[in-house]
C-alpha positions as protocol buffer text, in pm:
chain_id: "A"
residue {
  index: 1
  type: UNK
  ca { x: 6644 y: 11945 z: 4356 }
}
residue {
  index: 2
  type: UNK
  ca { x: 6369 y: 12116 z: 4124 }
}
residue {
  index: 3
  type: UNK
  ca { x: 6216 y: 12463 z: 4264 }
}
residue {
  index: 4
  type: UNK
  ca { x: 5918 y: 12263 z: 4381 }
}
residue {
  index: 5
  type: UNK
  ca { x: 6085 y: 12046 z: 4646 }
}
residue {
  index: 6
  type: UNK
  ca { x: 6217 y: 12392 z: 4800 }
}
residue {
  index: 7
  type: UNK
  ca { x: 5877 y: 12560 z: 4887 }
}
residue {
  index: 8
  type: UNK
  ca { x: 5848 y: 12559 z: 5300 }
}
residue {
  index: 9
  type: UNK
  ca { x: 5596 y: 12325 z: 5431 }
}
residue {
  index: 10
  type: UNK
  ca { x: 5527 y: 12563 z: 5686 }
}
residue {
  index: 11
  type: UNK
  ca { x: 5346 y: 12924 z: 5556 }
}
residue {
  index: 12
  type: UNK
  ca { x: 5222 y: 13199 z: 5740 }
}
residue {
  index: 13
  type: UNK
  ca { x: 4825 y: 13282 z: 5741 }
}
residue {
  index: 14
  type: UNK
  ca { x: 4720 y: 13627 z: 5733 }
}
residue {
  index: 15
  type: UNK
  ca { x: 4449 y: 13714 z: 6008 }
}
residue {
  index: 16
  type: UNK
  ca { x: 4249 y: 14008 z: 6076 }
}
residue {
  index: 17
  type: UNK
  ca { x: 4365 y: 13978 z: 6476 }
}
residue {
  index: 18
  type: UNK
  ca { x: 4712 y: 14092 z: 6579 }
}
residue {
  index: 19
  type: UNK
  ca { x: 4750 y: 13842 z: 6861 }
}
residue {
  index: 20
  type: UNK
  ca { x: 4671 y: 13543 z: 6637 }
}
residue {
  index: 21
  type: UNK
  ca { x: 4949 y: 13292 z: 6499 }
}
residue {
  index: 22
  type: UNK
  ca { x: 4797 y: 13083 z: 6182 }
}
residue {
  index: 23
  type: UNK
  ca { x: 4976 y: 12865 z: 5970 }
}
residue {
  index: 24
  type: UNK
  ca { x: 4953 y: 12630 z: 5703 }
}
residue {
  index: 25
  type: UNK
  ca { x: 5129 y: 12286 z: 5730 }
}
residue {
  index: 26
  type: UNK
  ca { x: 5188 y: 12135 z: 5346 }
}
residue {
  index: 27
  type: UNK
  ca { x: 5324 y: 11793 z: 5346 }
}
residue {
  index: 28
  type: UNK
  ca { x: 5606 y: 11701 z: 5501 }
}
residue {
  index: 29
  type: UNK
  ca { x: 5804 y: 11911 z: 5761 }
}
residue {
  index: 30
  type: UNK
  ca { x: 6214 y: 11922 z: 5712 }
}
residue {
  index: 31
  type: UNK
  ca { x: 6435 y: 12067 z: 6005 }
}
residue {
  index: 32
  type: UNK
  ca { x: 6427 y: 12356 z: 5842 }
}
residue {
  index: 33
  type: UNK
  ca { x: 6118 y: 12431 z: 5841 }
}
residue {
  index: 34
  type: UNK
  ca { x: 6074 y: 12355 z: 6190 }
}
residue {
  index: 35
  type: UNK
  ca { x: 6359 y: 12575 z: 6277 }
}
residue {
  index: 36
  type: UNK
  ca { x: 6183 y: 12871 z: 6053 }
}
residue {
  index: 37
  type: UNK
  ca { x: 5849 y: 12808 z: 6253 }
}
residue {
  index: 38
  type: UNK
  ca { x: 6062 y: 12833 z: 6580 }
}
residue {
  index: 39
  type: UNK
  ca { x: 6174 y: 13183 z: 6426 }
}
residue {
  index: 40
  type: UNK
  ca { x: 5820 y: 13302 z: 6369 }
}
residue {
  index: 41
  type: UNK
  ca { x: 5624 y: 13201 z: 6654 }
}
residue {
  index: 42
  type: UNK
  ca { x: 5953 y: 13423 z: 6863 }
}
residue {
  index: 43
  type: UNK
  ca { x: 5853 y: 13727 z: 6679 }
}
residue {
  index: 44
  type: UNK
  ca { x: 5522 y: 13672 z: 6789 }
}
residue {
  index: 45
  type: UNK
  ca { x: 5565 y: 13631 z: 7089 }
}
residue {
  index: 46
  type: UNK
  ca { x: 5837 y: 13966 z: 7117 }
}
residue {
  index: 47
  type: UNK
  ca { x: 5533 y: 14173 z: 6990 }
}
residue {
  index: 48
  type: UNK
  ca { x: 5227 y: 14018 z: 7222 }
}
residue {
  index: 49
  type: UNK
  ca { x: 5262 y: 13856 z: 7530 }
}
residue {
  index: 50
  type: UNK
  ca { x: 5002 y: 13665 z: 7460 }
}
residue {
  index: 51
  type: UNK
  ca { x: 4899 y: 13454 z: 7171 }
}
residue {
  index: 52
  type: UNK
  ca { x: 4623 y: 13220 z: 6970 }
}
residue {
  index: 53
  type: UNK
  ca { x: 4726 y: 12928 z: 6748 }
}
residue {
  index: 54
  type: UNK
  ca { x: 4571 y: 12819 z: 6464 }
}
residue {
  index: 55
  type: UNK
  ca { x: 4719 y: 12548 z: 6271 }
}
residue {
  index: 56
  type: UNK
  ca { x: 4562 y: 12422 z: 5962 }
}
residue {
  index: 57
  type: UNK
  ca { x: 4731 y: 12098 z: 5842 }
}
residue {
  index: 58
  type: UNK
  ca { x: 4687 y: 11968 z: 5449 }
}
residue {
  index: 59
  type: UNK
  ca { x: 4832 y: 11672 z: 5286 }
}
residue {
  index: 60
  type: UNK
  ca { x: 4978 y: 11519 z: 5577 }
}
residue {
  index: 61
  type: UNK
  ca { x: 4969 y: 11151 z: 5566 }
}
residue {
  index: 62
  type: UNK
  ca { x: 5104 y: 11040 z: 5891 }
}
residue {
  index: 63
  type: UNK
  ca { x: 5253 y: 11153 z: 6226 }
}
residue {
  index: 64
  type: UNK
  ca { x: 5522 y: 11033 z: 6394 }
}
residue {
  index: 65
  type: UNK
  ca { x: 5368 y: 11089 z: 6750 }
}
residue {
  index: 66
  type: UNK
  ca { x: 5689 y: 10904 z: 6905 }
}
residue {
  index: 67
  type: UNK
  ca { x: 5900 y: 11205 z: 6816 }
}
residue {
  index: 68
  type: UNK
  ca { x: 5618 y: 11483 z: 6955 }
}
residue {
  index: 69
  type: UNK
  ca { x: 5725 y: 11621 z: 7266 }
}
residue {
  index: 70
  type: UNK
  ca { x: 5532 y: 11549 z: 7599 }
}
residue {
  index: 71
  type: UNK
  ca { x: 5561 y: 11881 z: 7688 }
}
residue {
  index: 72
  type: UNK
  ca { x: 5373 y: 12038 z: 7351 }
}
């Protein structure tokens, strides 16, 4: 594995707004990464009850709908 294949596919956006969650989606997403977006959106939600989503999504090819959640 070269450093390259190691960067997350899932980064953290700064905002100017306390109660809003943005991320950037590169590429593919491992379990890893999903786990580490798990981890992130908890301490967001431990500091404001209530939150925004943004979700900006780049170089994604496809989406396996099948395996997306009813529920989301």
């Amino acid at each position: 594995m070269n450093f390259l294949e190691a960067v997350p596919a899932i980064r953290r956006i700064d905002t100017n707004r306390d109660a809003l969650f943005a991320i950037d989606v590169v590429g593919d997403v491992s379990p890893a990464d999903a786990e580490n977006l798990f981890g992130l959106l908890q301490a967001a939600y431990a500091l404001h009850p209530r939150i925004d989503v943004l979700v900006r999504l780049t170089d994604e090819e496809s989406v396996d709908w099948a395996n997306i959640s009813e529920n989301t």
